[in-house]
N, C-alpha and C positions, 0 to 999 in steps of 0.2 A: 504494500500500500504506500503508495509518495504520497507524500504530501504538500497540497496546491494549495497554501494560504493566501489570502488577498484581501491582508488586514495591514494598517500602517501602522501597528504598533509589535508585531509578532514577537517574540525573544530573538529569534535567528534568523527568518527572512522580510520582519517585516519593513514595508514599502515596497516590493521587489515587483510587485504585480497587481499593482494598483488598475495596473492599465489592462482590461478584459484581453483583449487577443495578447501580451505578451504571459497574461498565465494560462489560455488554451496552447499556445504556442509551448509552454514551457510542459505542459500535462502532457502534450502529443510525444513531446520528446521524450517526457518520461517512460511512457509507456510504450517506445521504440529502442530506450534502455532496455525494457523489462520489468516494469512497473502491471500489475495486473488489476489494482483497484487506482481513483486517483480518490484523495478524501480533499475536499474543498471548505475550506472554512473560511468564513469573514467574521468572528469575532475574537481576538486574544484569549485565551484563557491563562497566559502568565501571571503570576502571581504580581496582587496588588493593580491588577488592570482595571481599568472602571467597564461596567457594560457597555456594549454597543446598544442602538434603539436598534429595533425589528425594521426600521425603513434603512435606515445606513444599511444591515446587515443583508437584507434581500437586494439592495442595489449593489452592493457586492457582489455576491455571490448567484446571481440570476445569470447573468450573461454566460459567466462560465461555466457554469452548468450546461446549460443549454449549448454554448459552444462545443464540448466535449462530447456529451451526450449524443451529438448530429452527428459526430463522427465516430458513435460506436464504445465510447467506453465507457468501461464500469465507474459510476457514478458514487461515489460518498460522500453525504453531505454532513461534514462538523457542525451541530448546533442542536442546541437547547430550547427551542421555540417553535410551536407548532406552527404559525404562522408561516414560518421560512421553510419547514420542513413540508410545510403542504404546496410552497408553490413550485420548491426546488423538486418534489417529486414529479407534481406535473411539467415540469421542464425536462425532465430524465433520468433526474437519481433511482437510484435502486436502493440503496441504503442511508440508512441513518444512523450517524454515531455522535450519540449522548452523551455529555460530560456527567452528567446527572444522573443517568441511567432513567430518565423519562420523569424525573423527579418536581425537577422547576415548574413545567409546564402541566397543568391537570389535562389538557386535552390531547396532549403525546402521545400516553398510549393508545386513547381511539385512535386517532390518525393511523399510528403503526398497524393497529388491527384491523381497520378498515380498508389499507393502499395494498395490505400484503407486502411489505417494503421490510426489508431485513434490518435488522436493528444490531446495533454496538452497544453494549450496557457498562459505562467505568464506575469505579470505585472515585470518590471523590470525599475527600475531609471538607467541611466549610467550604467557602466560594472566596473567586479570584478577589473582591475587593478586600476581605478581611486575609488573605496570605492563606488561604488555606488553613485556617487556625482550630484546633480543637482535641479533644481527649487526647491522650496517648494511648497505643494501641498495648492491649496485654502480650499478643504474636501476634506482628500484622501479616504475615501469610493467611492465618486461620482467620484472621478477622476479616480482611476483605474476600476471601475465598467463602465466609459463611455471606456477607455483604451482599457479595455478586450470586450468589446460588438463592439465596431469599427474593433479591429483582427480578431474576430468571425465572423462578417458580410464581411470582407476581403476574409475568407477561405470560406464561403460558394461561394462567388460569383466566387471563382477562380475552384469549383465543390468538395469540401469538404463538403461531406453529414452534415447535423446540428447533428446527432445522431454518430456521430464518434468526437466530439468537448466538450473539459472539459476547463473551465477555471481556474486560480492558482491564486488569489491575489498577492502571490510573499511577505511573510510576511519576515521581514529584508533585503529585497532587495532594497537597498534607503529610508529605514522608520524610525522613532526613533519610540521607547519604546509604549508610547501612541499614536499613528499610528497604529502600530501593534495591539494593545488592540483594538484600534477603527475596523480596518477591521474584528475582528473574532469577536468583539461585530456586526459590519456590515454585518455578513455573508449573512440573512434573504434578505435583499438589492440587497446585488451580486448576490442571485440564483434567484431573483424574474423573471429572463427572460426566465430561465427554461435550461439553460445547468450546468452537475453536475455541481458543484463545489466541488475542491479541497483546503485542506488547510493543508499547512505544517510546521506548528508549533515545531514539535520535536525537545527539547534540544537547541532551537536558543538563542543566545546572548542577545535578550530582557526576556526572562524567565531568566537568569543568573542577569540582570541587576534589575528587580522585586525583586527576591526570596534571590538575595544576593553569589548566590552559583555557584563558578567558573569552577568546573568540572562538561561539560556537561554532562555525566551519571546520575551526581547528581542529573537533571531535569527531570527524567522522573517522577517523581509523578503527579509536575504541566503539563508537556505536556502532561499527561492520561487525566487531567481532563480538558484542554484547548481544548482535542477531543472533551470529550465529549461535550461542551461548542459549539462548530462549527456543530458537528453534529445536535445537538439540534435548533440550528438555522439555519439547510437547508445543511449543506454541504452533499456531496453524498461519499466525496473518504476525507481520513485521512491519511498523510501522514507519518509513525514513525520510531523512532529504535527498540524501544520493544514493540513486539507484544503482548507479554502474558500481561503487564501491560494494555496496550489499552483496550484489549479484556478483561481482567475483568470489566476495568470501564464502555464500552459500554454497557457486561452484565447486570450491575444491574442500568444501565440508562433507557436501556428496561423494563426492570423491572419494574422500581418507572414508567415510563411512562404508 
């Protein structure tokens, strides 16, 4: 899954694609890397960002949608709002991924069960204006692993088929450093119920805080190899900025395997 932000405020690419054809243009390439999903978001979720309104956020992320979509690919649309999530479906998305887990918005989950539209469910502590602030976890693999499987058993019973449901750990969303180490060392735990799992690692603040190194571009070495790290331990979907990196390391992970 690459990742097509086109929010001016993103932690790592944001401004890069303010402009609708140079983020179709940039999603087309990705997925001539080897990118298989594109996920499109127009609201920041960094920590301490303020919200976007639901008009900013659909004139974002409309166009590109739609632009992508007419040329075939798999659509995922980042956001918390059913408003944007119902017009981006009828423009072409296929998917929804929720920071929330369908939480923010009360009319999310109809929408998901109404469009048939496959759903992303993350773990999330508190929200981007307050830093992601709140309890400490007792084990946070067990905690967001009970978290995400109580959402999941939520949407099934509300008529979200099980085979349209991916779940997110949600890694830097409320977690320090070793938290995060722990959930992608934990992946094996989280998929043991048997829905993908996703895990989005790329270029976040605990790889800067490890490695030492402030410009997230800088981290894509270690986020190639923290793929593969996830993937090896059960994950189904890798969330990133650069594809071509990824895609070599998966390469020759296949491989040794």
């Amino acid at each position: 899954m690459a990742i097509v932000n086109v929010t001016p405020d993103s932690f790592s690419d944001g401004g890069e694609r303010l402009d609708p054809a140079r983020a179709i243009d940039d999603g087309l390439r990705f997925i001539a890397e080897g990118a298989d999903i594109l996920d499109v978001g127009g609201e920041s979720t960094r920590p301490g960002s303020a919200p976007t309104s639901p008009e900013q956020e659909l004139q974002r992320v409309l166009p590109v949608v739609e632009g992508l979509a007419k040329q075939g690919a798999i659509v995922c649309l980042d956001t918390r709002r059913a408003s944007v999530a119902r017009a981006g479906l009828t423009a072409g998305a296929r998917i929804v991924n929720d920071v929330s887990a369908l939480r923010d918005d009360v009319e999310m989950l109809h929408l998901v069960v109404q469009s048939r539209a496959a759903v992303v469910l993350m773990h999330r502590r508190g929200r981007s204006e307050d830093s992601y602030a709140g309890p400490a976890y007792d084990d946070v693999v067990e905690d967001v692993r009970r978290f995400l499987l109580d959402r999941a058993a939520s949407c099934e019973a509300a008529g979200i088929s099980r085979d349209r449901i991916a779940l997110d750990p949600g890694l830097g969303f409320g977690k320090k450093v070793a938290e995060d180490v722990a959930l992608i060392a934990g992946t094996a735990r989280l998929a043991a119920a048997g829905y993908p799992m996703l895990v989005g690692s790329s270029r976040k603040s605990f790889i800067g805080r490890l490695t030492g190194l402030e410009k997230p571009a800088d981290r894509d070495p270690a986020s190639a190899w923290l793929a593969v790290e996830a993937v090896r331990r059960g994950a189904s979907i890798v969330r990133v900025h650069n594809v071509i990196a990824t895609r070599q390391a998966l390469a020759v992970f296949e491989a040794m395997r």
